[in-house]
N, CA and C atoms as an extended XYZ file, in Angstrom:
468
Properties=species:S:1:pos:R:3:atomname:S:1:resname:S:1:resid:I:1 pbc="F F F"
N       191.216      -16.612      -17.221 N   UNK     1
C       191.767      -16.796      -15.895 CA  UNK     1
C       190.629      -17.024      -14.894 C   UNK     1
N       190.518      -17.948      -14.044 N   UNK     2
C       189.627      -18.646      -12.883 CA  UNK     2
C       190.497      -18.169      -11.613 C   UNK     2
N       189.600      -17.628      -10.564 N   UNK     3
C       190.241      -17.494       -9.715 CA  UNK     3
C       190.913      -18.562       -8.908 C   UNK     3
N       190.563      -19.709       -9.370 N   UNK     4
C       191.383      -21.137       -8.540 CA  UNK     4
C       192.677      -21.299       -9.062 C   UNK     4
N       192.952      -20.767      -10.038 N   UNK     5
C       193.976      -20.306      -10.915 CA  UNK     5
C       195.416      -19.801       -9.899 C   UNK     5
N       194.505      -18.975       -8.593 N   UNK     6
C       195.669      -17.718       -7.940 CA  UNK     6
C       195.242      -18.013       -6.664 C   UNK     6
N       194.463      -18.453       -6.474 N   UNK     7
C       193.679      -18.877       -4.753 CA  UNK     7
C       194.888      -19.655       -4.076 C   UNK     7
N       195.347      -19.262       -2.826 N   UNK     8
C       195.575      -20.398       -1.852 CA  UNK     8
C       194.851      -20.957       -1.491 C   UNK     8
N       194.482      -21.825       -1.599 N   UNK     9
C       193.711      -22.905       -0.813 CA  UNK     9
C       193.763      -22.989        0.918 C   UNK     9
N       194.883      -22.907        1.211 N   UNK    10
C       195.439      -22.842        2.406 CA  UNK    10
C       195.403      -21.118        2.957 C   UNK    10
N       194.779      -20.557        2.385 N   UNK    11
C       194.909      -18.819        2.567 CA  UNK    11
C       193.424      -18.359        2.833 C   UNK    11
N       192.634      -18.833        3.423 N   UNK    12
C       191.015      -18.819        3.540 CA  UNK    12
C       190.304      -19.020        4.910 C   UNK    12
N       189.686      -17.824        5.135 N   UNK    13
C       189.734      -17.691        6.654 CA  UNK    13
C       188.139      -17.107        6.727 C   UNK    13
N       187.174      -17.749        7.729 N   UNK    14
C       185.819      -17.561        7.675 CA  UNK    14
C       185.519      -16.722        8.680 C   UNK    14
N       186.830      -16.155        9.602 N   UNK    15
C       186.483      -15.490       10.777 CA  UNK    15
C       187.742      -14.477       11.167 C   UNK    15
N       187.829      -13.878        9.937 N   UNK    16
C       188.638      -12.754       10.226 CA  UNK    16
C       188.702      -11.542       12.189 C   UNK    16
N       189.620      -12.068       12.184 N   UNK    17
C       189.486      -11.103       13.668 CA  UNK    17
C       189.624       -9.919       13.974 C   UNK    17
N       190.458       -9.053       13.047 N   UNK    18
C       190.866       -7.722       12.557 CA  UNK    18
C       189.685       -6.770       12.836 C   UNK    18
N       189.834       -5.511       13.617 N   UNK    19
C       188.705       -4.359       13.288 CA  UNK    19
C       189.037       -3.090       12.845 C   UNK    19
N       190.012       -3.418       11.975 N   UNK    20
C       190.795       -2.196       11.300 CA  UNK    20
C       191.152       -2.552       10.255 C   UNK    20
N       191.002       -1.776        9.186 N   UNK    21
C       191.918       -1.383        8.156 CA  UNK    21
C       193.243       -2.077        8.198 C   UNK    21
N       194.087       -1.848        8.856 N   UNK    22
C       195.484       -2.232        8.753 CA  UNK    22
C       195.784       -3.451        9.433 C   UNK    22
N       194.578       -3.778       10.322 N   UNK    23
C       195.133       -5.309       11.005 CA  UNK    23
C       194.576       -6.153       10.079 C   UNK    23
N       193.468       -6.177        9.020 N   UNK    24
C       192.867       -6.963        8.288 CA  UNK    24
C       194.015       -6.994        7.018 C   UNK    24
N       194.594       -6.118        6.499 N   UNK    25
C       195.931       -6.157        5.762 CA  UNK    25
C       197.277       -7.317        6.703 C   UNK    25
N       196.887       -6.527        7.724 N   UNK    26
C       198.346       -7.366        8.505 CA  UNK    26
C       197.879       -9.383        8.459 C   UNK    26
N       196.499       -9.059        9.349 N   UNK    27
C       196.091      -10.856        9.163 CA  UNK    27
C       196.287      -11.626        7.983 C   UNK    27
N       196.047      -10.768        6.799 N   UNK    28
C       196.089      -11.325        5.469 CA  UNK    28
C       197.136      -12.123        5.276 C   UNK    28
N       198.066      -10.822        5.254 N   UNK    29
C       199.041      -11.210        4.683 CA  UNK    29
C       199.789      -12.119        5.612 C   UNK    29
N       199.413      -12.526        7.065 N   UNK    30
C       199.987      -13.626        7.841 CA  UNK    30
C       199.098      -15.018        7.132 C   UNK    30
N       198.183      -14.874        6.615 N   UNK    31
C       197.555      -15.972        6.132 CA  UNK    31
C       198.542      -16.241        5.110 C   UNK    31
N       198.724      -15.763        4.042 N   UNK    32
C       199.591      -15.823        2.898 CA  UNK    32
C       200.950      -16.776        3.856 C   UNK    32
N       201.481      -16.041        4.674 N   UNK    33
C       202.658      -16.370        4.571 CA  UNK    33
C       202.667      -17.846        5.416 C   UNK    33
N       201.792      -18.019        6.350 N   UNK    34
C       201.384      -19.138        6.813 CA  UNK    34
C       201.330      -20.397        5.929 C   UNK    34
N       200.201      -20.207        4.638 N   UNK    35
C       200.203      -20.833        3.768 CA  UNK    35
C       201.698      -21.123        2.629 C   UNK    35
N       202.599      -20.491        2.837 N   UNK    36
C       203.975      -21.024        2.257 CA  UNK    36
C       204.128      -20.039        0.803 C   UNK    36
N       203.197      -19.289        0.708 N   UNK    37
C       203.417      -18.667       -0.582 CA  UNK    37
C       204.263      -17.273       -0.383 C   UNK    37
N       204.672      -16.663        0.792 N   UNK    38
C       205.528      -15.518        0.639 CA  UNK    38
C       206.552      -15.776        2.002 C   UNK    38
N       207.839      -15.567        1.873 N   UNK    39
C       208.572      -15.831        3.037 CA  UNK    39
C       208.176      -14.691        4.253 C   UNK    39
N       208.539      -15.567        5.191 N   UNK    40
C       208.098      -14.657        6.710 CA  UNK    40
C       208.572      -12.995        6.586 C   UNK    40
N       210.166      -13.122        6.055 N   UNK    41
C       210.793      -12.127        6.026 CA  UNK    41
C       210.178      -11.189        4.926 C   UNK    41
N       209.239      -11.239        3.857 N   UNK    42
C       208.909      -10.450        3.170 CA  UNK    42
C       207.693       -9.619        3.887 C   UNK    42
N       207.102      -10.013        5.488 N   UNK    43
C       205.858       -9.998        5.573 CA  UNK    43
C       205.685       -8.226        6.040 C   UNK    43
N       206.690       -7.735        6.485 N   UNK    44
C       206.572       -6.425        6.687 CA  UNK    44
C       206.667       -5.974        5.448 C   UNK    44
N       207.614       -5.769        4.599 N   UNK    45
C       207.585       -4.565        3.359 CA  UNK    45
C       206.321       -5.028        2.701 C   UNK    45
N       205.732       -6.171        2.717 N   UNK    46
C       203.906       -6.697        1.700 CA  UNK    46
C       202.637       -5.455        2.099 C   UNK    46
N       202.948       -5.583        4.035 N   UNK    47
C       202.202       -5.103        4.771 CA  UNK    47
C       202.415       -3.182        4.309 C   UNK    47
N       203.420       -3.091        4.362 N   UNK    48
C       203.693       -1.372        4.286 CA  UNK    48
C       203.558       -1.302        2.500 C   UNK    48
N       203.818       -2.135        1.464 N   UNK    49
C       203.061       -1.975        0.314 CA  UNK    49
C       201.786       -1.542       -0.187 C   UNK    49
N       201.145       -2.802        0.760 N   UNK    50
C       199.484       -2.554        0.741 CA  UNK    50
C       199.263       -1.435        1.026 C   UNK    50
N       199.865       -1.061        2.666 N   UNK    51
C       199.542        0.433        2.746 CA  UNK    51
C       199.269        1.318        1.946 C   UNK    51
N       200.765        1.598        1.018 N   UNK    52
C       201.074        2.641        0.191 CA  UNK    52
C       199.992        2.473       -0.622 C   UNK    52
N       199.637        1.170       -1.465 N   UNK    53
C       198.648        1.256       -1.932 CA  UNK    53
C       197.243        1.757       -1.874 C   UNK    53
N       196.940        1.558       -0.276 N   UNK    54
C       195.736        2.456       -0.047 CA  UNK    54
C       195.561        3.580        0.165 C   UNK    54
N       196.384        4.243        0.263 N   UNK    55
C       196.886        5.612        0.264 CA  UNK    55
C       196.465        6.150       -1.115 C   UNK    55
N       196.619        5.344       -1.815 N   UNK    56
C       196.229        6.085       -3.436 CA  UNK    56
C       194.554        5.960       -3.857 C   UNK    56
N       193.902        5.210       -2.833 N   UNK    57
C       192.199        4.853       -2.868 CA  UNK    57
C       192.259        3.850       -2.388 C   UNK    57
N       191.391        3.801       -1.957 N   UNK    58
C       190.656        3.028       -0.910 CA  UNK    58
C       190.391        1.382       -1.520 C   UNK    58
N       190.829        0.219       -1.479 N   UNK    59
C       190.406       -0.643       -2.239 CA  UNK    59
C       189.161       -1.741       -1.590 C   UNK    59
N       188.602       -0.607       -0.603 N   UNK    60
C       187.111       -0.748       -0.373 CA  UNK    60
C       186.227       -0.615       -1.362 C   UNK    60
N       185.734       -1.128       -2.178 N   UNK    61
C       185.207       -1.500       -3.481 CA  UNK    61
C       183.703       -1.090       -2.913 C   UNK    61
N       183.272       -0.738       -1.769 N   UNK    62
C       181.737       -1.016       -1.780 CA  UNK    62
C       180.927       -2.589       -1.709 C   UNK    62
N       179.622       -2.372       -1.449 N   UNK    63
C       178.346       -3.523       -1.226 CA  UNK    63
C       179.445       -4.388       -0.041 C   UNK    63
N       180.117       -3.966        0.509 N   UNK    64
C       181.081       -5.148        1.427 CA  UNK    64
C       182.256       -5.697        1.513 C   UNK    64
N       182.584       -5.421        0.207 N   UNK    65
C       183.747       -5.983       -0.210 CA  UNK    65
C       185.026       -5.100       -0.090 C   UNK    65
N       186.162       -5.848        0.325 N   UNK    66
C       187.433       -4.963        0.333 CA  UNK    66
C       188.508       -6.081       -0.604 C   UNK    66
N       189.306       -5.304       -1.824 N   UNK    67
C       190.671       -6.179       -2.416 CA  UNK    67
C       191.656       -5.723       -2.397 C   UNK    67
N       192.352       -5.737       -1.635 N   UNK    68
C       193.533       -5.317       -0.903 CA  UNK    68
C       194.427       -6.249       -1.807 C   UNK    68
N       195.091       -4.782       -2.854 N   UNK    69
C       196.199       -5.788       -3.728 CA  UNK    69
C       197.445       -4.860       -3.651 C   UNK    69
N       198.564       -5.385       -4.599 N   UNK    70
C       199.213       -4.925       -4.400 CA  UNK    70
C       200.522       -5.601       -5.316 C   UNK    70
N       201.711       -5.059       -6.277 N   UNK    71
C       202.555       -5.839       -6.891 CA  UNK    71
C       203.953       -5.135       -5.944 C   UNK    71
N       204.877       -6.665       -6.176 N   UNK    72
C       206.050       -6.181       -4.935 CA  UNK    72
C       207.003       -7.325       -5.756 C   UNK    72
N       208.393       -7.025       -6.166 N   UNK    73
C       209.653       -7.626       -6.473 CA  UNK    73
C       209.783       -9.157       -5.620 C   UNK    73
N       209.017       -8.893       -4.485 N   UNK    74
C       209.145      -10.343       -3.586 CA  UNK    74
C       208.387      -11.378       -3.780 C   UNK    74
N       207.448      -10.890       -4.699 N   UNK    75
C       206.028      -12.180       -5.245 CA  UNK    75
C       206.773      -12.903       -7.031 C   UNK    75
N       206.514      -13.763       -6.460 N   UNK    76
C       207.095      -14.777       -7.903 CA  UNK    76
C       205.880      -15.294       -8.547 C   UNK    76
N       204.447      -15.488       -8.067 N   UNK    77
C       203.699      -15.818       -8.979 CA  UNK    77
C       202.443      -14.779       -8.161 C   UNK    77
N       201.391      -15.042       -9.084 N   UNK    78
C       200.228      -14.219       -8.421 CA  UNK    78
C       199.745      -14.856       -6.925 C   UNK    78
N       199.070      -14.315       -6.478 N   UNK    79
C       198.927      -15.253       -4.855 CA  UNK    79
C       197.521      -14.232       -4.896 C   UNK    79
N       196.242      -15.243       -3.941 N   UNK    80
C       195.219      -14.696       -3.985 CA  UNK    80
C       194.836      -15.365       -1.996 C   UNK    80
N       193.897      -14.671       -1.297 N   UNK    81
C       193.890      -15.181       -0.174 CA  UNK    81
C       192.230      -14.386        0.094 C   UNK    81
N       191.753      -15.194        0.637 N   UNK    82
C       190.475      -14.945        0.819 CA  UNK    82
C       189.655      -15.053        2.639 C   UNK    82
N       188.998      -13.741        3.113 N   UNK    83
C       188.698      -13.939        4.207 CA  UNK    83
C       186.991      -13.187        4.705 C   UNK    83
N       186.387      -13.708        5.461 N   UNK    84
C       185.457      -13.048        5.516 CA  UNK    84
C       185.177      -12.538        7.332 C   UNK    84
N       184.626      -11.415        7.372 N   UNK    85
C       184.766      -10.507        8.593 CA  UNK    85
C       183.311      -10.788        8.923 C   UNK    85
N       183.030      -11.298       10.238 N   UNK    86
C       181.722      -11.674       10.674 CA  UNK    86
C       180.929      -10.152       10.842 C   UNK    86
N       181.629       -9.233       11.409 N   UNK    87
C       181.199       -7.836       12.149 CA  UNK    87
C       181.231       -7.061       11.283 C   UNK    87
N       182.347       -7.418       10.101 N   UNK    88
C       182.393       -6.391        8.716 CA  UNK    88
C       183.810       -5.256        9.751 C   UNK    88
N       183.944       -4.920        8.852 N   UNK    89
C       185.250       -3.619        9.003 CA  UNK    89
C       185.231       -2.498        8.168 C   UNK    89
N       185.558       -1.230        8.717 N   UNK    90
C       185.278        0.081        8.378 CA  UNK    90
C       186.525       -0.235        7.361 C   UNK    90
N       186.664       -0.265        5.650 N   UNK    91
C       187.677       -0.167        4.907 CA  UNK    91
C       187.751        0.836        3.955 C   UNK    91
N       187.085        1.874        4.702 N   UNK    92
C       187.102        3.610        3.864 CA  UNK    92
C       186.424        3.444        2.589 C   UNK    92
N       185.450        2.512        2.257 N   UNK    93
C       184.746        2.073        1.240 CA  UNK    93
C       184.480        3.251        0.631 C   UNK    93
N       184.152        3.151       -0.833 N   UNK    94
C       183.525        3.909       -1.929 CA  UNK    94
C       182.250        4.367       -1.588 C   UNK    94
N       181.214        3.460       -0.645 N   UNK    95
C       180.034        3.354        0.127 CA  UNK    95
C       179.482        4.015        1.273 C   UNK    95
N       180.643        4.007        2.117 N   UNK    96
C       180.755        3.826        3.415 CA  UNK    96
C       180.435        3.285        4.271 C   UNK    96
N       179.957        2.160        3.683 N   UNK    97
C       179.555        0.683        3.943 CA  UNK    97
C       181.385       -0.044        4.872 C   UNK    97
N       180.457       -0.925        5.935 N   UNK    98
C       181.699       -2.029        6.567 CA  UNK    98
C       181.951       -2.840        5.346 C   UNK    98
N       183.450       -3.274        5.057 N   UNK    99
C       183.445       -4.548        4.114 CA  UNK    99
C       183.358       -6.070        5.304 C   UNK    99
N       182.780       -6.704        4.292 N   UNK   100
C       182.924       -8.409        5.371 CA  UNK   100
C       183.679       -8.950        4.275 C   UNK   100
N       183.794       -8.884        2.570 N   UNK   101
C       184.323       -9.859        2.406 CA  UNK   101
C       185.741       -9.243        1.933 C   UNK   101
N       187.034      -10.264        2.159 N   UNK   102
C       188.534       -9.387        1.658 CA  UNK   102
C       188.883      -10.418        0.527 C   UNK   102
N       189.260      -10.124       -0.320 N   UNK   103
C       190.405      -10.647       -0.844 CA  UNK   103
C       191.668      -10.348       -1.541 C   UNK   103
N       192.595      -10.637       -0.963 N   UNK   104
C       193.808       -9.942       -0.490 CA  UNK   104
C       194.295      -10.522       -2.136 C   UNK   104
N       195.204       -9.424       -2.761 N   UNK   105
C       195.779       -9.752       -4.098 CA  UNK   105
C       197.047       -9.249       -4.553 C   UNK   105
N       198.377      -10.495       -4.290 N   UNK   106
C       199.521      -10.198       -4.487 CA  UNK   106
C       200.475      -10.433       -5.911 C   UNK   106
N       200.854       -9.801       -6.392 N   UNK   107
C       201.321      -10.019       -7.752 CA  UNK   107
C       203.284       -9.482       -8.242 C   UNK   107
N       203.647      -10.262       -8.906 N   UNK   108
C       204.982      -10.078       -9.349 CA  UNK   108
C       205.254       -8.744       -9.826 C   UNK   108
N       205.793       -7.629       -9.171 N   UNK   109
C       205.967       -6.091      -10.010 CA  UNK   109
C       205.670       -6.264      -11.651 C   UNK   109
N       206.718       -7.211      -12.403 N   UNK   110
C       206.110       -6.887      -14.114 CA  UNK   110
C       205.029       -8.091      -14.205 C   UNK   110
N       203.859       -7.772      -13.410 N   UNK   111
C       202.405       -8.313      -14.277 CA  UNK   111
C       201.268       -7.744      -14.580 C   UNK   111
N       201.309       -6.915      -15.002 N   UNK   112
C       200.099       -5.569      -14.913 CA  UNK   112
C       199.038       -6.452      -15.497 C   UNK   112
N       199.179       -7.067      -16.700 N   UNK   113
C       197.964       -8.382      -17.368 CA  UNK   113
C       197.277       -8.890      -16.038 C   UNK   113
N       198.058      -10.221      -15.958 N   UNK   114
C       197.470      -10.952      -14.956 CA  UNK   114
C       196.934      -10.026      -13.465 C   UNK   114
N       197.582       -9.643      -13.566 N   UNK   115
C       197.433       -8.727      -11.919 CA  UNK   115
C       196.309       -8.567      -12.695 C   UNK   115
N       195.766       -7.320      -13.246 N   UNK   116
C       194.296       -6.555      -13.816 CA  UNK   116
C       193.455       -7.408      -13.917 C   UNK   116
N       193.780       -8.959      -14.669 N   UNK   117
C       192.513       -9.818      -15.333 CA  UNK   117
C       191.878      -10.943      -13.888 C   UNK   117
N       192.810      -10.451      -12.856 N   UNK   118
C       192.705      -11.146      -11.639 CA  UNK   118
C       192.100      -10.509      -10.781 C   UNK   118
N       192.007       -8.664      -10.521 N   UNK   119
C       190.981       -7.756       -9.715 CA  UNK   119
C       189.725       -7.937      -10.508 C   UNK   119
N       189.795       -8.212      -12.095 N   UNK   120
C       188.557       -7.810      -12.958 CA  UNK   120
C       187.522       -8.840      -12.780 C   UNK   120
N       188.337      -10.241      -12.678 N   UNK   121
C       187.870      -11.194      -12.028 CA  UNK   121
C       187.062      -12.037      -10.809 C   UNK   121
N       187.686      -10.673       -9.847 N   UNK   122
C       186.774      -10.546       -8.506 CA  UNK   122
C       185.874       -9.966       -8.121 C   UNK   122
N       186.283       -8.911       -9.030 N   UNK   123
C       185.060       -7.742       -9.161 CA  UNK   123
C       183.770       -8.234       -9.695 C   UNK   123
N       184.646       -9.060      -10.895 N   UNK   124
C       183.227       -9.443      -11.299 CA  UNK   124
C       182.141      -10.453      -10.792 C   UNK   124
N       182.621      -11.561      -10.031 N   UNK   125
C       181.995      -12.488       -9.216 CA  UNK   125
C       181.287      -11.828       -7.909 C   UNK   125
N       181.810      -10.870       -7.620 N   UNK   126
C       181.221      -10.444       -6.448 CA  UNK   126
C       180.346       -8.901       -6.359 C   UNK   126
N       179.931       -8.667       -7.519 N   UNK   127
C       179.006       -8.231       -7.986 CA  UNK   127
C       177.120       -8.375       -8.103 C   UNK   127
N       177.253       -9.835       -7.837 N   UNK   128
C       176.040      -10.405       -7.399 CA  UNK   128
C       176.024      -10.210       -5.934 C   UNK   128
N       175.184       -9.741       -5.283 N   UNK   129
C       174.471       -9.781       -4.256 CA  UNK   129
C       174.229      -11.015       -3.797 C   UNK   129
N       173.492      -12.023       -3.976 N   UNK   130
C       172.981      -13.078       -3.363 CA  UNK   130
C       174.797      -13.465       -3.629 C   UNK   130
N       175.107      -13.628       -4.615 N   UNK   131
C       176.382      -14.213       -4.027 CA  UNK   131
C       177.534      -13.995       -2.967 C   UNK   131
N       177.215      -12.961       -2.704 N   UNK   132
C       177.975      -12.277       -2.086 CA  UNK   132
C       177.197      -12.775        0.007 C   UNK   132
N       176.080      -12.263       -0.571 N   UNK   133
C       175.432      -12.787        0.748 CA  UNK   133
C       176.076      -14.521        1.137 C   UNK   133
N       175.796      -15.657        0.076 N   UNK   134
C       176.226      -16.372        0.187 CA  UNK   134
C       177.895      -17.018        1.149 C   UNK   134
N       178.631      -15.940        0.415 N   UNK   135
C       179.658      -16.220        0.716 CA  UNK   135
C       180.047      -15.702        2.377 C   UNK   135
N       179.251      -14.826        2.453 N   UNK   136
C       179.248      -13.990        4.135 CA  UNK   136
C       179.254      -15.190        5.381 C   UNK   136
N       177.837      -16.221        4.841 N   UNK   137
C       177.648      -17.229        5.669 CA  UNK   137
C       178.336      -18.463        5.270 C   UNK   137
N       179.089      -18.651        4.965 N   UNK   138
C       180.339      -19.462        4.664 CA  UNK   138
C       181.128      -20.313        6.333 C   UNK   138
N       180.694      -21.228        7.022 N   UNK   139
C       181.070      -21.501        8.289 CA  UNK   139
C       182.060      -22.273        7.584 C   UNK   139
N       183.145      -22.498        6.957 N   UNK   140
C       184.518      -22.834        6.799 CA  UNK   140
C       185.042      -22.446        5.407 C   UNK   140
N       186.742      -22.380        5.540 N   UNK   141
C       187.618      -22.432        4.453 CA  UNK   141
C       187.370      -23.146        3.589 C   UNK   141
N       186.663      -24.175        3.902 N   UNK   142
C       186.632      -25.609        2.413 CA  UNK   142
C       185.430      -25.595        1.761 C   UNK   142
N       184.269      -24.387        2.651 N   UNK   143
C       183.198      -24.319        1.817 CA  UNK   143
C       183.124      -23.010        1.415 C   UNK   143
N       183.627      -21.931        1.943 N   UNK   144
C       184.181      -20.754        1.081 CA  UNK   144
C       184.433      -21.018       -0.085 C   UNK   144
N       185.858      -21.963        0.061 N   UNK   145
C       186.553      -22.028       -1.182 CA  UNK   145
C       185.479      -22.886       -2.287 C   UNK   145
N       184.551      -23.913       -1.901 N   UNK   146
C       183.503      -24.619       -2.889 CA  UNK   146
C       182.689      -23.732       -2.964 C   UNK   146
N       182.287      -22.754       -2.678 N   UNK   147
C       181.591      -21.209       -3.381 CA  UNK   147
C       182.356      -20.654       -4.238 C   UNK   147
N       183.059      -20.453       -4.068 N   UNK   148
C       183.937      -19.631       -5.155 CA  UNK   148
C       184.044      -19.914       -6.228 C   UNK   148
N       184.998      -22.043       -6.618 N   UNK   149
C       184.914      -22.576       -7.355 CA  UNK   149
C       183.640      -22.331       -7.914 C   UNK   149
N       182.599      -22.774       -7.392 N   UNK   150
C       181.246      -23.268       -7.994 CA  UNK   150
C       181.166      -22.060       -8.971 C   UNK   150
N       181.101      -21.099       -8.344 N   UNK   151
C       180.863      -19.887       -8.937 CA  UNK   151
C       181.281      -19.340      -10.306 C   UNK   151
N       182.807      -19.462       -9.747 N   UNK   152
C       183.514      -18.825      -11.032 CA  UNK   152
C       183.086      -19.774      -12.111 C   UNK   152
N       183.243      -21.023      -11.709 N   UNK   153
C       183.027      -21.840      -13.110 CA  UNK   153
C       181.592      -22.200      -13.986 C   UNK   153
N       180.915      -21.377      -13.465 N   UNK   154
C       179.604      -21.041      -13.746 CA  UNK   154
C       179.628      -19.744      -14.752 C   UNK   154
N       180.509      -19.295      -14.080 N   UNK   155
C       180.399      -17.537      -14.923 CA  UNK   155
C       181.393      -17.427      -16.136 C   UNK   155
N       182.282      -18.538      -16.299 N   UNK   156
C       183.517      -18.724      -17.047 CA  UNK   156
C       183.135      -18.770      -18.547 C   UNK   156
């Protein structure tokens, strides 16, 4: 599995505005729904999902990074959305490090596979440092997203 695989394309944002925890969940998931992959009307119970989800740990991963996922009856295929925080955001990290980079990860309730091989996936790309730096200075969606590609398919 490649993360271009689950990426919106249309879900990729170089200037997250959020300085919270819960508005960087809320923006997300307006990106998602913007992009056509979850109906408007699902966008509150996604938002109070995620929540619940962080409630159980923090999916502040550390070195910067936050993956705010989450499986919900209202997702029909996996959906992936990607954003980066210029100022970084306090996301109760493992670290206690600000995260700058998010990527938000929505999945069909019965996919525990794909869902897992799709966090394991991010985790693992963004594990490099310089890449990670890389992706911080990212001045658009279309070259975000040609980092990513480049990337994954390097590591594949």
């Amino acid at each position: 599995m490649k993360v271009d695989d689950f990426l919106n394309r249309r879900a990729v944002v170089t200037d997250l505005k959020s300085k919270d925890k819960e508005g960087v969940i809320r923006e997300m998931v307006d990106l998602v729904a913007k992009a056509g992959d979850i109906r408007p009307k699902d966008k509150e119970l996604l938002v109070k999902i995620l929540r619940e989800r962080e409630l159980l740990g923090s999916t502040g991963i550390g070195q910067g990074v936050g993956i705010p996922h989450a499986k919900s009856s209202s997702i029909k295929k996996l959906i992936g959305a990607v954003a980066i925080s210029k100022e970084g955001v306090n996301f109760d990290s493992l670290d206690g490090e600000p995260a700058y980079i998010f990527f938000l990860l929505l999945a069909p309730q019965d996919s525990a596979g794909p869902h897992l091989k799709a966090l394991a996936r991010i985790s693992r790309l963004l594990k490099d440092k310089y890449f990670r730096d890389v992706l911080r200075n990212a001045q658009s969606g279309k070259e975000l997203i040609s980092l990513i590609v480049k990337e994954d398919q390097r590591r594949h």
